[in-house]
N, C-alpha and C positions, 0 to 999 in steps of 0.2 A: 542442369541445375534449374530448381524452379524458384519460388522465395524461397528465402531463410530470413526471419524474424529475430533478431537481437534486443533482449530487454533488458533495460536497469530500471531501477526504484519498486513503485509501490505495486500490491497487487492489484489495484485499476490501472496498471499499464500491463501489469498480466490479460487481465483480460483483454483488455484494448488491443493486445498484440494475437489473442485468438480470431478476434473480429478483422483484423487488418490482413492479417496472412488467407484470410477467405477472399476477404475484399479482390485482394492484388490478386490472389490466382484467379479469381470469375473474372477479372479485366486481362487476362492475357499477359501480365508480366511473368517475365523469367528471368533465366540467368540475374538475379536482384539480390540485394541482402538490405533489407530494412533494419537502422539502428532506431529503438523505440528511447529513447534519449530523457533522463530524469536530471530535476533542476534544483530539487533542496537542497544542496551542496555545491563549492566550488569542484571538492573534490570529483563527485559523481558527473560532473561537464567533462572535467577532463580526463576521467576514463572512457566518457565515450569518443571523445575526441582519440585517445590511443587507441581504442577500440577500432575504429574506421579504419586507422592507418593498418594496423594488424591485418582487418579483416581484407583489404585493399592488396597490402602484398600478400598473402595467401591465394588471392582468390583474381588476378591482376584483370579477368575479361569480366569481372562481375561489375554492374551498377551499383552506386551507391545512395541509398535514399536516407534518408534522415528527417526524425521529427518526434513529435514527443515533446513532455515543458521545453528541455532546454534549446529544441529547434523552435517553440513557438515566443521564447524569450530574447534569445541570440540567432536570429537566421542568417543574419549577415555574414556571420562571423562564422556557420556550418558552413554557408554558398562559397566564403574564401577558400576554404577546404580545396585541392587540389584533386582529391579523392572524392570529394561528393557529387555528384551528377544530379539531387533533383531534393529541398528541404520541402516540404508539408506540416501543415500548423494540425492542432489537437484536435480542431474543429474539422479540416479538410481531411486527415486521418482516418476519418470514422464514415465517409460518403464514399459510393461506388464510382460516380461520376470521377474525384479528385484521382484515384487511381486508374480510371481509364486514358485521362490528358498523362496521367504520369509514365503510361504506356505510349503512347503516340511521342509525348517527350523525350523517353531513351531510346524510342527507335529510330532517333539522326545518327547513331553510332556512335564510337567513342569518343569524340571527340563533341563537346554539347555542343561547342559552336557560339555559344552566346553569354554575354557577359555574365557576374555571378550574380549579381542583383535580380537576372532574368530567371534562373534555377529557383528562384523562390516560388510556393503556391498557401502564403501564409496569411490569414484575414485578420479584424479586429475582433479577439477573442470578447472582450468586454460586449460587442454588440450582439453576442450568442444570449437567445431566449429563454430557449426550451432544450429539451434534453430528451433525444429517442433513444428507444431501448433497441440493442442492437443482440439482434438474436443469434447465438451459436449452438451446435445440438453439444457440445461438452468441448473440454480445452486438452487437447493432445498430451498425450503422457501423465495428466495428475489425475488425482484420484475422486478431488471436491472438485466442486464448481463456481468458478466467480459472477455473481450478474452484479453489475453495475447499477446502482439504483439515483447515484445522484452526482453532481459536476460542479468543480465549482466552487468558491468560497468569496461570502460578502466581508467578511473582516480581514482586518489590516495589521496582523501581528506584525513588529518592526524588524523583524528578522527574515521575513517570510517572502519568499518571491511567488510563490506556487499562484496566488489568481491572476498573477498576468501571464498565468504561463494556461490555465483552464478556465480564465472569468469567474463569471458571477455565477452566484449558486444556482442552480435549476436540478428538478427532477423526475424524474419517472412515472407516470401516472401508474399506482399502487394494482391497479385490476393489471395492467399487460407485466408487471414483475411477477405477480402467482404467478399468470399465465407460463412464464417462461421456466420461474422454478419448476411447475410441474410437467412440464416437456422438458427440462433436464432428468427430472427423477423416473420421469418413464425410460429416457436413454441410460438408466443405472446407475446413475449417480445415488448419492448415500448422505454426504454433505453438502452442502452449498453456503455458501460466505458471501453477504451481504457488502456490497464495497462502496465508495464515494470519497473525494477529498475532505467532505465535512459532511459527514454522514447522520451527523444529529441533527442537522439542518434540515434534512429529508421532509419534502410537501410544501415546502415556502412557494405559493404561486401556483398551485395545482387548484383546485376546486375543494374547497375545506379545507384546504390545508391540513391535510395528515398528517400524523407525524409519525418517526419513526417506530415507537411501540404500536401504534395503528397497523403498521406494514407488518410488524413483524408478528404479531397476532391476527392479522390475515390470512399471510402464509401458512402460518401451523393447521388455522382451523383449514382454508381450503386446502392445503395439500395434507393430506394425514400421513399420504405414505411415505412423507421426506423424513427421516430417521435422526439427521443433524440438521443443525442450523446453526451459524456463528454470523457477526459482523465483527467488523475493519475498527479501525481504531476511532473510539470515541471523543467529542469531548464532552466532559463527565457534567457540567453546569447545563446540558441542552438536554439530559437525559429524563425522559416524560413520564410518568405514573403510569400507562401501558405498559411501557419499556420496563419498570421496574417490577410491574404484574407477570411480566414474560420470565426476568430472572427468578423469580421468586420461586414460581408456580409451574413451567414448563420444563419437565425433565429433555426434552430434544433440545431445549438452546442450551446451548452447549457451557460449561461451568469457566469461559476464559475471555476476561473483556483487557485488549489492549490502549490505554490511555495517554490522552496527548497532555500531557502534565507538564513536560521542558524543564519545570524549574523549581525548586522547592524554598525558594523562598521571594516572599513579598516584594520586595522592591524588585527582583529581577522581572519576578510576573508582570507586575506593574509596567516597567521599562521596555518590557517585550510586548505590551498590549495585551494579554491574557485579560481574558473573562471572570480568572477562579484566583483566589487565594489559595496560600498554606491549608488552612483548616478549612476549606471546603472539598481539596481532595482530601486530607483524613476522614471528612466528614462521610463523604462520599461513598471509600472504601470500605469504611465501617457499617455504612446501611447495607450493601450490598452483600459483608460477607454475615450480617443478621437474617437477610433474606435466602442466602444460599454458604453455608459455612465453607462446603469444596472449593468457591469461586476462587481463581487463581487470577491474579494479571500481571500483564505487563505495561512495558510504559518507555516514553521516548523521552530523554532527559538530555539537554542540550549544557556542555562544558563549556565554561569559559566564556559567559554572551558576556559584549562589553561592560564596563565599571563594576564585574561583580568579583567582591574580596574573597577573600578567604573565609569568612565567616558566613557571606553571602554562600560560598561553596559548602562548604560546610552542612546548610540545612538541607542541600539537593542529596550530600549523603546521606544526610538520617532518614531522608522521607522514602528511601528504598526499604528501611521496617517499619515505618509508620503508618505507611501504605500497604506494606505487605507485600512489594512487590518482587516479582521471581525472575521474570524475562525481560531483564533491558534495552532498550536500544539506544545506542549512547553515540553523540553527535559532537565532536570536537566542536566550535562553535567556528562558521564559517561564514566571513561578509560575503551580501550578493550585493555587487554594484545595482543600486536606485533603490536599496531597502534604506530605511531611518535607523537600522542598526548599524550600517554600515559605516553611516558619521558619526558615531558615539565612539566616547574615548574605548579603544583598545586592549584588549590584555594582551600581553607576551607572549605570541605563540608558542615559546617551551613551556609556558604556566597553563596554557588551552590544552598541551599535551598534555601534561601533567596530572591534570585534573581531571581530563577522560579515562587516563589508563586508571587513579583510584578509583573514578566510577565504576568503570569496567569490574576491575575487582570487587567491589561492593557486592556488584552484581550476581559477579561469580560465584562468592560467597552465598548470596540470596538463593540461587537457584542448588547449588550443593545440600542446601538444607533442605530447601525441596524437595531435592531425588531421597536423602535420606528419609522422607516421614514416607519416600512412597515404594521404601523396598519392603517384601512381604504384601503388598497388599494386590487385588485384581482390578485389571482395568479392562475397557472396553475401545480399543485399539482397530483404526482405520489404516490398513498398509498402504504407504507410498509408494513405494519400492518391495521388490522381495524381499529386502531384509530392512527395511524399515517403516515403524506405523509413527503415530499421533493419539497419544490419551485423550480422554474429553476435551482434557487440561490442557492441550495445544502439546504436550510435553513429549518428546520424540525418545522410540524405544526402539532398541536394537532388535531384530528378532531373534530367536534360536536356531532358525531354520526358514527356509523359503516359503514364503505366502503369496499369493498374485499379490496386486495394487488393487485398491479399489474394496476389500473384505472388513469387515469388522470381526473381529476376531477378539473369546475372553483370553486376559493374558494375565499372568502373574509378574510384577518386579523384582527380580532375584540380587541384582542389585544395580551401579551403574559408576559411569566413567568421569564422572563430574561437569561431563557436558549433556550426557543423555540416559537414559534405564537401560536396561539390560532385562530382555525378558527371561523366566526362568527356561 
């Protein structure tokens, strides 16, 4: 056995998990299972927390390393871990060095020998600077490719644990991202997904300060030959007149922006520290689908933050057709002990439930009407899987028949399942 790489959350621990599993094998680790561990949720701690244990009894002579937000937020509390042998913070993660001591460390045997407090190799995320680009030639078994262009978040949403868990924002000097894009696309790649925890934030602290539409109209022009281009979830008040120049006017960025909205209405905004109001994402969606009418989004809507009523609930449902949005991502509303949400009066976890599953359904709804306007018509379709691709529109389509991974291929919608198209 040599590593095996376990990820939960976002796709910047995707990638981060391509870059780690290179790390740990050029340092000599083996027989290992790396849990790459995500913090937005209580619940996502404690599947990896189950997660370990599982992977522990299946695997009884394997090492268990851990790291990731919720190892660089609770290390203590992985090191208690009976099954863990060795925690790593976000920052020591991503160094060759932190994975060569992590090799010298599990080779005392099974037994570590040393208190748990001593299994930690976790720094002060906050005192991280700068932000290197960590190069991989593509990410095993997918079809796009993630580069990570930026780390990190300066605001203080009160429900939010994520920048003690990745610091303060920093990012990628804009010439070495082309660079990397186009030695992805030379290794065959076809898409590539721009990523970051606050990815509008992108060039705070570089030299001009870039911004994101700067990057992304770099890319295009220097790389001509990249076919797709997408970024990671926005948020919509950071979004630049470049940026807006990109959707408008380049058919390669791709027609699907996923938006960090949480809340549809005002006072929860408010409450939660958001940037935007109501009517500034309608305002939002409505220029963007003026600039590109196909633009499809999504959007991560959080159920149940504390004090919010029923009425307050209420406008989080309507803003799924006032925005227009298709692909949900719906987030029961969950305290992180040291957030400011977390001392706010409560709602009733059955009512947190409650609220998610109508979102849910909203949603459901949202996107059925979707697959509906899109049977009969042709799309341009990237395979995952042999039997399954990705429209422009992020929108997943069963195939007819077997296609490698990695093809663009034209397809027609014949019809679909209420979760996904069905090509003809």
């Amino acid at each position: 056995m040599g590593v095996e790489v376990v990820t939960f959350g976002c796709r910047l621990n995707t990638s981060e998990s391509e870059v780690m599993q290179k790390l740990a094998s050029e340092a000599g680790l083996s027989d290992a299972i790396v849990i790459n561990t995500c913090a937005v949720t209580a619940e996502a701690t404690r599947q990896a927390r189950q997660t370990i244990r599982r992977m522990k009894r299946e695997n009884p002579n394997a090492r268990i390393v851990v790291t990731g937000c919720a190892a660089q937020t609770e290390p203590e509390m992985f090191a208690g871990m009976a099954e863990v042998d060795r925690v790593i913070g976000n920052d020591e993660k991503m160094k060759a060095e932190a994975w060569g001591e992590t090799r010298l460390a599990l080779s005392r045997g099974p037994d570590f020998g040393v208190a748990a407090t001593e299994k930690v190799a976790v720094n002060d995320i906050m005192a991280v600077r700068e932000q290197a680009l960590h190069l991989v030639d593509g990410l095993t078994g997918r079809s796009r490719a993630f580069v990570q262009v930026q780390n990190g978040c300066d605001h203080r949403c009160t429900f939010c644990i994520i920048p003690f868990g990745r610091g303060n924002s920093r990012s990628v000097p804009m010439g070495e991202v082309v660079e990397q894009v186009r030695k992805l696309v030379e290794n065959g790649y076809r898409e590539v997904v721009l990523t970051g925890v606050d990815i509008t934030s992108y060039g705070q602290g570089l030299p001009g300060e870039p911004k994101l539409g700067a990057l992304t109209k770099a890319i295009l022009k220097h790389v001509p030959e990249l076919e797709r281009l997408r970024i990671s979830s926005i948020d919509s008040v950071e979004a630049d007149r470049d940026l807006l120049d990109v959707i408008g006017g380049e058919a390669r960025f791709m027609p699907h922006l996923h938006l960090s909205l949480q809340a549809g209405d005002d006072m929860v905004l408010k409450r939660m520290k958001r940037r935007h109001l109501r009517a500034d994402a309608i305002a939002f969606t409505d220029q963007v689908k003026r600039l590109r009418p196909d633009m499809v989004f999504g959007a991560d809507i959080i159920a149940g933050f504390p004090t919010e009523t029923e009425d307050m609930f209420a406008r989080s449902l309507d803003i799924v057709g006032e925005c227009d949005l298709t692909h949900l991502h719906v987030f029961p509303f969950s305290a992180r002990p040291g957030t400011p949400a977390a001392r706010m009066p409560q709602v009733a976890r059955e009512v947190v439930k409650s609220r998610a599953k109508r979102l849910r359904e909203r949603g459901e709804q949202a996107l059925r009407a979707h697959l509906d306007g899109m049977v009969g018509r042709g799309y341009r379709v990237l395979t995952e899987t042999t039997g399954m691709g990705r429209t422009e529109h992020f929108t997943p389509v069963r195939l007819n028949a077997p296609i490698e991974p990695g093809v663009i291929v034209d397809l027609t919608v014949a019809g679909h399942d209420g979760r996904e198209a069905i090509a003809a």
